[in-house]
C-alpha positions in Angstrom: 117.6 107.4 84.1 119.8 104.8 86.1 122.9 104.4 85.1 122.8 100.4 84.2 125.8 98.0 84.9 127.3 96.1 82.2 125.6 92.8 81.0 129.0 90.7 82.4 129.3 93.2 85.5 125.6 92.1 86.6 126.0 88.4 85.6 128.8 88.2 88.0 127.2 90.1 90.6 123.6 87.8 90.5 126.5 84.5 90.5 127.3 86.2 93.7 123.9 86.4 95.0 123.4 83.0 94.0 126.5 81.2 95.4 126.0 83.1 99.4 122.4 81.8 99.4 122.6 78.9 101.8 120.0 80.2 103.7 117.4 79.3 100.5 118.0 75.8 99.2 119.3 74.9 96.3 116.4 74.5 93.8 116.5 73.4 90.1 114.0 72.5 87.8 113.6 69.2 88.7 113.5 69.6 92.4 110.6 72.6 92.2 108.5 69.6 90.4 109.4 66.9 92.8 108.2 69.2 95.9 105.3 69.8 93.9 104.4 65.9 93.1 105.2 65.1 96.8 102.4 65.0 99.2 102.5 65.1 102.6 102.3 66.5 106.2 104.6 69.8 106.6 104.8 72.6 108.9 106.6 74.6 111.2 107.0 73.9 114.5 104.7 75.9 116.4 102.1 73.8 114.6 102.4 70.4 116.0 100.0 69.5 118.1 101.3 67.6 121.3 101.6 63.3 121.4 99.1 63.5 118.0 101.8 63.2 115.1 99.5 65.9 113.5 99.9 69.6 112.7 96.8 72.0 113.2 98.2 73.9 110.3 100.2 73.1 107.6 100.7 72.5 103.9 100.6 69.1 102.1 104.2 70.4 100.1 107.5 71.5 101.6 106.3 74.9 104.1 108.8 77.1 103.1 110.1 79.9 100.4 110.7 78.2 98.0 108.2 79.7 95.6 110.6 82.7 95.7 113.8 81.1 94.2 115.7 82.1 91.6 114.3 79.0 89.5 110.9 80.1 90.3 111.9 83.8 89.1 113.2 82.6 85.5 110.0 80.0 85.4 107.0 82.8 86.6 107.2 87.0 86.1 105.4 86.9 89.0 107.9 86.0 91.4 110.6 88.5 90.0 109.7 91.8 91.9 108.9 89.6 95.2 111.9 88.0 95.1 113.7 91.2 94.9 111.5 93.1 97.2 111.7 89.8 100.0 116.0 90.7 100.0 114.7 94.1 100.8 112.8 93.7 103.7 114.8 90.9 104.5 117.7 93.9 104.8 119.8 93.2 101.6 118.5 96.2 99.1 122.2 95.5 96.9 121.5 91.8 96.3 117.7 93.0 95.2 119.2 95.8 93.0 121.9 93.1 91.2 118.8 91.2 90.5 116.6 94.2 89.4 119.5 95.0 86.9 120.1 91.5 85.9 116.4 91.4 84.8 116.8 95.1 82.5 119.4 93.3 80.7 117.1 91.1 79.7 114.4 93.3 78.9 115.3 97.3 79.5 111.9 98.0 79.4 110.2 96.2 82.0 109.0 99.4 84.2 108.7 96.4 87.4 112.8 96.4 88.0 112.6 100.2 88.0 110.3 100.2 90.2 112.7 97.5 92.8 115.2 99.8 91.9 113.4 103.0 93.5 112.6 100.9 96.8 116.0 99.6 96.9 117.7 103.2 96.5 115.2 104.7 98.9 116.5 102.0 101.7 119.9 103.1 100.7 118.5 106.6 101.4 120.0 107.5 97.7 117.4 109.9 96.9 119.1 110.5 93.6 118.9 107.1 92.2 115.8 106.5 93.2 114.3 109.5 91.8 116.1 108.7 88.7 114.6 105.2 88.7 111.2 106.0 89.4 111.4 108.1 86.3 112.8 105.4 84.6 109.1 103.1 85.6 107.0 105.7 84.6 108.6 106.2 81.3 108.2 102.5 80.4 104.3 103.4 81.1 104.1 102.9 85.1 101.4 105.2 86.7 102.4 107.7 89.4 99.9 106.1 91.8 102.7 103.2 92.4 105.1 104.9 94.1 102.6 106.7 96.4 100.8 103.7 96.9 103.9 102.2 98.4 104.6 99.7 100.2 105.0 103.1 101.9 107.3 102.3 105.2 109.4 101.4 102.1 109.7 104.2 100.3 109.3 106.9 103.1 113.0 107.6 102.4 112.3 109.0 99.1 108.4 110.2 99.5 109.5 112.6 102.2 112.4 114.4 99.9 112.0 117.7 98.5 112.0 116.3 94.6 109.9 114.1 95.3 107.0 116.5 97.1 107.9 118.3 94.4 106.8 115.8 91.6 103.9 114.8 93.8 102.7 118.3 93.9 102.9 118.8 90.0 100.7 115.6 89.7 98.1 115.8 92.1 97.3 112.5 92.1 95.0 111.2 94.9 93.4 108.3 93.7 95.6 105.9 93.4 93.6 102.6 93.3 90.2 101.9 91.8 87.4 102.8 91.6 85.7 98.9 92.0 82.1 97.9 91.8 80.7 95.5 93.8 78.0 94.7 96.1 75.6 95.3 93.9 71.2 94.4 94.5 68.5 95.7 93.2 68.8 98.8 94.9 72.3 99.4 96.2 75.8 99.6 95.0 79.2 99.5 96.9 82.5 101.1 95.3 86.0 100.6 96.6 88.8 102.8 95.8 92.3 103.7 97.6 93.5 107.1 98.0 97.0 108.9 98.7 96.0 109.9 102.0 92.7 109.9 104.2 90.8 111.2 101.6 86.8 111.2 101.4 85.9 109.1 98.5 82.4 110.3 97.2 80.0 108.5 94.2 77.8 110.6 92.4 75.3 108.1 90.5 73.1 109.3 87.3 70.2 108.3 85.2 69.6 108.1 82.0 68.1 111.8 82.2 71.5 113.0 83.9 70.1 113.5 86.5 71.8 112.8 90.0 69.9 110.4 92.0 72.1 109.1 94.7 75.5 110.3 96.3 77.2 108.6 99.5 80.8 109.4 100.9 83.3 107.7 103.1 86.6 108.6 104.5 89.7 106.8 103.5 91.7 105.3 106.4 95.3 104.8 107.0 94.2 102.0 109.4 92.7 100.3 106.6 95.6 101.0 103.8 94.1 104.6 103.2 90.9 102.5 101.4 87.1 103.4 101.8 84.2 101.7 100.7 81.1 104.0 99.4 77.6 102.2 99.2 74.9 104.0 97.8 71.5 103.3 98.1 68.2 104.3 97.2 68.4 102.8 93.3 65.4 101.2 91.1 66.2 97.8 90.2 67.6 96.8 86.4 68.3 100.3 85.9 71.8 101.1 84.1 73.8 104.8 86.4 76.5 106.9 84.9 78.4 107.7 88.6 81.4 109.9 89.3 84.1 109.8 91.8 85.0 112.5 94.0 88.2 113.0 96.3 87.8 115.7 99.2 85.0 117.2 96.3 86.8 117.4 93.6 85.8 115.0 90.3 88.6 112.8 89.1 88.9 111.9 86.0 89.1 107.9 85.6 90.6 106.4 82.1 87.2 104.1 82.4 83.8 103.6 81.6 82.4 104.3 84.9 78.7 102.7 85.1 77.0 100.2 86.8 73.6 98.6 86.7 71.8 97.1 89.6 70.2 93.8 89.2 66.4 92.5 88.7 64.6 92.5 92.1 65.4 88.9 93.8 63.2 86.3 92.3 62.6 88.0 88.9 63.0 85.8 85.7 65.9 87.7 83.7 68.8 87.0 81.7 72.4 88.0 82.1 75.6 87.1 82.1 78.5 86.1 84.7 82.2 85.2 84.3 84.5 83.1 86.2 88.3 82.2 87.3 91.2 82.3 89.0 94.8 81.7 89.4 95.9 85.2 88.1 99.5 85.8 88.7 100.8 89.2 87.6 102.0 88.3 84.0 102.4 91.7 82.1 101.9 89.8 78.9 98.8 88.3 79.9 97.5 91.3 81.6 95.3 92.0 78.3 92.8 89.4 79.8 91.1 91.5 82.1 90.4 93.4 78.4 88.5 90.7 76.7 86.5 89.9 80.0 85.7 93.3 79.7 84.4 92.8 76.4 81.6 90.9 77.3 79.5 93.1 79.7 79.1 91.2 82.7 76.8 91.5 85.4 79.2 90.0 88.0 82.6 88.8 87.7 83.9 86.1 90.2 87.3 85.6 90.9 87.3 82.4 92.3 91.0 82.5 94.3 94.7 82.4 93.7 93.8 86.0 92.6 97.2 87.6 93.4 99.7 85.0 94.9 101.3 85.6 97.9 102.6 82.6 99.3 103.6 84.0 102.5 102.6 82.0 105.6 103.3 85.2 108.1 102.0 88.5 109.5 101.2 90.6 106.8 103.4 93.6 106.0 104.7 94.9 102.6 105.5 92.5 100.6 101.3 91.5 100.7 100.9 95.0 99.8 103.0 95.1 97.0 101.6 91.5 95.7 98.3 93.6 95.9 99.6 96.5 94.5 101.1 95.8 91.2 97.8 94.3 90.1 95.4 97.0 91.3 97.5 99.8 89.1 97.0 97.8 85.9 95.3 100.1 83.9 93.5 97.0 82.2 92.2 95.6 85.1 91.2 98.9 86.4 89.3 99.7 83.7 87.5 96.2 84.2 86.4 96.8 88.0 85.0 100.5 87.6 82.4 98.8 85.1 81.8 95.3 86.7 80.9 94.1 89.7 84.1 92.0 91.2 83.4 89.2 93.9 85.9 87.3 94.8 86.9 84.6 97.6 90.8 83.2 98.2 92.8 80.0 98.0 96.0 78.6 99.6 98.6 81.4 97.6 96.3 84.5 98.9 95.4 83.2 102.2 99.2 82.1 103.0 101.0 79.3 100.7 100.0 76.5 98.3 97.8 73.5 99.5 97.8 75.5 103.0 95.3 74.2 105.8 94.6 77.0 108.6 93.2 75.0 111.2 90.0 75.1 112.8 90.8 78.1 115.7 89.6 81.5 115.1 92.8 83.2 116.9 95.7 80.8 115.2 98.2 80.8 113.8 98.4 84.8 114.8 98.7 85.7 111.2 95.5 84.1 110.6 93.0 87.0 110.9 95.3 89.8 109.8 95.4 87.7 106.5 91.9 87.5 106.1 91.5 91.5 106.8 94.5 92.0 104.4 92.4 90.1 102.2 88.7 91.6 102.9 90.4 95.1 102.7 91.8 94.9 99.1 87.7 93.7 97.7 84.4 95.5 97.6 82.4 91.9 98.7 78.8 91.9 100.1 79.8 89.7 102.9 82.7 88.4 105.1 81.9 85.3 106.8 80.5 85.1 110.2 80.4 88.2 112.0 82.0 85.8 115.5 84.2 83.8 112.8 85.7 86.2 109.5 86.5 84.8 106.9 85.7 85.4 103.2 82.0 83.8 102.7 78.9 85.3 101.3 75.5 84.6 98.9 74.2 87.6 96.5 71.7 87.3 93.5 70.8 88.4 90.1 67.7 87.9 89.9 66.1 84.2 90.6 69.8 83.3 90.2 71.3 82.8 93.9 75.2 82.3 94.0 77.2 81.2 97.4 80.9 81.9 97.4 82.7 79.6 99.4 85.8 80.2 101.9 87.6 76.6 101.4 91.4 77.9 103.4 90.3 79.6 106.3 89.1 76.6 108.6 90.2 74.1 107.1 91.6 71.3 109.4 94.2 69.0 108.5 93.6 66.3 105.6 95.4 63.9 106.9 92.9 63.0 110.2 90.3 61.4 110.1 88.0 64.1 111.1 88.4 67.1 109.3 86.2 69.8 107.6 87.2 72.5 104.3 84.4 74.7 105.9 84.5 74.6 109.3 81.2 73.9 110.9 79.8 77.7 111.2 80.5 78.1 107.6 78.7 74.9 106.8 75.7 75.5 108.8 75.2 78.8 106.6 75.4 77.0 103.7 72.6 74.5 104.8 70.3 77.2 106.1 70.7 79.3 103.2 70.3 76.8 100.2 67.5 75.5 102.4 65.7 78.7 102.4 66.7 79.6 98.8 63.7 79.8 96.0 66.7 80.7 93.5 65.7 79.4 89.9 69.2 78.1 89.8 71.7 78.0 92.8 75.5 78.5 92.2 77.9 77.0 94.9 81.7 78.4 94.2 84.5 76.7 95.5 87.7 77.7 95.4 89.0 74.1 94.7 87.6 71.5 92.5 84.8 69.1 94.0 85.1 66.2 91.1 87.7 63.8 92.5 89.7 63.4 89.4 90.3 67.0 88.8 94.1 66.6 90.6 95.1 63.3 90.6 97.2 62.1 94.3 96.1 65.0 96.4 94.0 65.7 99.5 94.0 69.5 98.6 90.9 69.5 96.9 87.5 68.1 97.9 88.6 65.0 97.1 90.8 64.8 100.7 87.4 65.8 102.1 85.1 63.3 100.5 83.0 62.4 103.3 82.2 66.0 103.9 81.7 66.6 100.6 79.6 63.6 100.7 77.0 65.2 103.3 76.8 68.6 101.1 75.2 66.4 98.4 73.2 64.4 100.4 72.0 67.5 102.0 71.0 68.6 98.5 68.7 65.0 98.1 67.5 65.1 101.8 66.2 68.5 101.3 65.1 68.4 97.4 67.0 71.2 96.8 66.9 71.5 92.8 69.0 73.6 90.3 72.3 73.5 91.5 75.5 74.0 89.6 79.1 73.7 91.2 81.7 76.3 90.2 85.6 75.5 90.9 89.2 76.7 90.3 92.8 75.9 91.2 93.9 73.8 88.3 95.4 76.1 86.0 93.4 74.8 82.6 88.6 75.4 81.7 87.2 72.3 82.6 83.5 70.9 82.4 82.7 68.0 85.0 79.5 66.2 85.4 79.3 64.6 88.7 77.6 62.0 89.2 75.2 61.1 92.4 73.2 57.8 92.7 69.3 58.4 92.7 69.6 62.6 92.2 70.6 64.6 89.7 74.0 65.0 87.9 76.1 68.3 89.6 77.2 70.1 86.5 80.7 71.8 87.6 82.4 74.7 85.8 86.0 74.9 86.9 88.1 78.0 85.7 91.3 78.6 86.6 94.1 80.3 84.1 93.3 83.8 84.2 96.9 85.4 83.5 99.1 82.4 84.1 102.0 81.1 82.6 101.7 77.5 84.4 99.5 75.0 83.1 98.3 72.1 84.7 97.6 68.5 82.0 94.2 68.0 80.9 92.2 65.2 82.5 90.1 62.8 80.3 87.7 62.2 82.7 86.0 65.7 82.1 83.8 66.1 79.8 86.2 68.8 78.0 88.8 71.1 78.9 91.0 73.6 77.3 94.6 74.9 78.4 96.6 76.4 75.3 95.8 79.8 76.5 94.4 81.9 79.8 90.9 81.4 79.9 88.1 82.6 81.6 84.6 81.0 81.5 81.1 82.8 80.9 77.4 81.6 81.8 74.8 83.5 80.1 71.8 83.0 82.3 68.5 83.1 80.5 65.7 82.5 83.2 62.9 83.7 81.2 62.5 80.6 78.8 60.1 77.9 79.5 62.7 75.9 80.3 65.3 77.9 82.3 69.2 77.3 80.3 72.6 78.2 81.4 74.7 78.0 78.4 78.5 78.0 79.2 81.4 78.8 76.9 85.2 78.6 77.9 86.9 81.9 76.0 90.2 82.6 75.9 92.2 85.5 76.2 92.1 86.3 72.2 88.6 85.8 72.5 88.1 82.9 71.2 85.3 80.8 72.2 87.2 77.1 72.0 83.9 75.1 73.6 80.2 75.6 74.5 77.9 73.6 76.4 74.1 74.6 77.6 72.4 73.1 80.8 68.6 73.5 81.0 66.7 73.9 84.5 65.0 69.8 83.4 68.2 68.3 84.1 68.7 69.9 87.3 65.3 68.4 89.3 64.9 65.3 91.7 
């Protein structure tokens, strides 16, 4: 194990730290919640466009890193292992080590600051310490799979020693991340995983007889983080599969239920059940709530955005990686994604930094598109925008239950002209042409920011800085008699119910979910109809299209699994 420095030895070292950082600003409580009240225009300067006072990208709070502060580090887990790894890339691995130690003597047992530790020592090419440190993660329970995961530029120093080939060998571990379901129909199935090298990932799927029906295969790349996607097809619809995974042929055993059912055929009455959220930092002590969502079943599980936090406006390298990493090893959340099928869209702290607008080119800013394929890569999702204009939009069903995950960052134009779109007009047009040609029982519109106006009082971030566009969605619904819709929202950390109102047309019901595994919590608002923040929540819809009378019936549960509210919508109140 690492020899650990002494509790006044590391104090003084992270005052040191502290005191040479005039490159960060000087942040305090009270300053992180005044940048966070203040809205305006920021953003670098590449980003101004010429004699217009307007920036085609930007953020409506301060663009810089300031989510990674020291402050923000004592406030939020989550930003302690990217602060430290940030001094790493950023070349100073013994100011990320002070702060790695600082944090054990706090809590010795927190298997993250080993893990800093190990990339730290392997930039210091101190093969011994590292080795000693990773030890020291996986006794505090860290899987294996981290270290060969990476980031792996980092850690080449160590992964390319003898003791470390050498403990590699002995635990012959090649899948490293996953499996995840998604992509699932009436007849096919897609399953992600990540591997330790370019691997071929295969699924086996059985019936109820044991009988193997289906197998598919795809090679792992290193182009694509050494991740493969295996969609197999050829399945009857509403029909529960035992599958196996296969590396290079040989079955790996997964700590997980591994099952999946495909859904009714599209149009079919049914009944089922869904959950939704977002904002999920890594917060060890909240990471039991991919558990209790477990719990219930699902059929499909959307994550809604904010599912990671990255908060990096730049080309993606290894910190994104790591952000990605540390929640795809949690044995809780794994054990959630080999059984349910994950879709999932982003917001402003996955697609760069908070309130972020990316401006309405395909091509800029330059990190824009290696964002959304960092992005796309780390999901299993049926769809990824336009084929001419990526992004990370898509429609799937459940039956006679249509749902259209929306892509609110990645063309979004500034909020502070007067003409400016969240969608962007190709991904608008979609969403015309497809709710148009919809005969869903119910239709399910996810945002990944809340369309009722009060839902965050003084910003443009949500739809209400895009009212007039959110305006013509609605009246497309009315022009078009487009019944059964209900909205579904995130971003404010807190389970709210909204009932939004529209002269001459039916109310838009919106479920907004957003406190997954957060610490932060945003104030209720009393213009909801209810809401509930004590705890991480997550809500559930159990769909039940065979009554009469169609119902939704919607329940915010939290991460005890406790059911603090309930509320059912029937099919009646959703018609012209």
């Amino acid at each position: 194990m690492t020899k650990r420095l002494s509790s006044i030895t590391v104090l003084l070292g992270l005052l040191s730290v502290l005191g040479c950082q005039k490159k960060e600003k000087d942040l305090t409580d009270d300053r992180l919640d005044e940048i966070a009240d203040t809205y305006g225009q920021f953003a670098p300067d590449d980003a101004w466009e010429d004699g217009t006072g307007f920036a085609y990208y930007g953020s409506e709070n301060e663009f810089s890193r300031r989510q990674f502060s020291e402050v923000s580090a004592e406030r939020l887990y989550k930003r302690r292992g990217q602060r430290q790894l940030l001094k790493i890339i950023d070349g100073e691995p013994d100011e990320a080590i002070v702060l790695a130690e600082y944090r054990l003597d706090e809590n010795p047992q927190d298997a993250e600051s080993y893990f800093i530790l190990t990339v730290a020592y392997s930039q210091k090419n101190d093969i011994e310490k590292a080795m000693s440190s990773m030890l020291g993660a996986i006794e505090r329970g860290m899987n294996f799979g981290r270290f060969l995961a990476g980031p792996r530029d980092l850690l080449e120093s160590l992964t390319l020693s003898k003791p470390f080939r050498d403990y590699a060998a002995q635990a012959g571990q090649r899948l490293l991340h996953g499996p995840m379901l998604g992509g699932v129909s009436s007849s096919e199935a897609s399953f992600w995983a990540r591997t330790s090298g370019e691997n071929t990932l295969t699924i086996r799927c059985y019936d109820a007889a044991d009988q193997l029906v289906a197998e598919a295969s795809s090679q792992a790349k290193a182009t694509a983080d050494y991740t493969a996607v295996v969609s197999v097809s050829g399945l009857k619809a509403d029909t529960e599969y035992r599958y196996e995974t296969l590396i290079d042929g040989d079955l790996v055993a997964v700590d997980a239920p591994l099952r999946v059912r495909t859904y009714p055929s599209e149009d079919q009455a049914s009944s089922f059940r869904l959950g939704l959220g977002g904002c999920a930092g890594y917060t060890p002590i909240y990471e039991r709530m991919w558990s209790t969502i477990a719990s219930h079943d699902l059929d499909a599980m959307l994550m809604l955005g904010d599912n990671v936090y990255i908060d990096i406006a730049e080309m993606p390298g290894a910190f994104h990686d790591y952000t990605y990493y540390r929640r795809q090893s949690n044995p809780d959340f794994r054990k959630l994604v080999a059984a349910t099928p994950m879709y999932s869209i982003w917001d402003d702290h996955d697609a760069a930094l908070d309130d972020i607008w990316m401006g309405p080119f395909k091509d800029k800013p330059d990190w824009k598109q290696p964002m959304v394929n960092v992005f796309n890569r780390n999901w299993v999702n049926p769809g990824e925008g336009d084929p001419d204009w990526p992004g990370c939009w898509y429609s799937f069903s459940i039956g006679d239950v249509e749902i259209f995950m929306l892509d609110g960052r990645t063309y979004r134009t500034n909020p502070f002209k007067e003409e400016k779109t969240m969608l962007g007009p190709v991904q608008k047009q979609w969403l015309f042409d497809s709710l148009k040609a919809s005969t869903a029982t119910f239709k399910i519109i996810g945002s990944p920011v809340a369309w009722a106006s009060d839902a965050k009082p003084g910003s443009m971030d949500t739809w209400a800085g895009f009212i007039e566009e959110r305006e013509e969605v609605y009246q497309f619904l009315s022009d078009h008699k487009i019944e059964g819709v209900i909205l579904l929202s995130a971003d404010r950390h807190r389970t709210d119910f909204w009932k939004n109102e529209r002269e001459g047309a039916y109310p838009l019901y919106e479920i907004m979910s957003a406190r997954l595994t957060n610490i932060h919590t945003h104030e209720l608002i009393p213009e909801a109809l209810f809401g509930y923040n004590e705890k991480c929540s997550f809500a559930l819809m159990e769909f039940d299209t065979l009554k009469a009378d169609p119902e939704i019936e919607f329940s915010i549960v939290n991460i005890d699994n406790e059911v603090t509210n309930t509320y059912v919508i029937k099919r009646s109140e959703l018609s012209h």
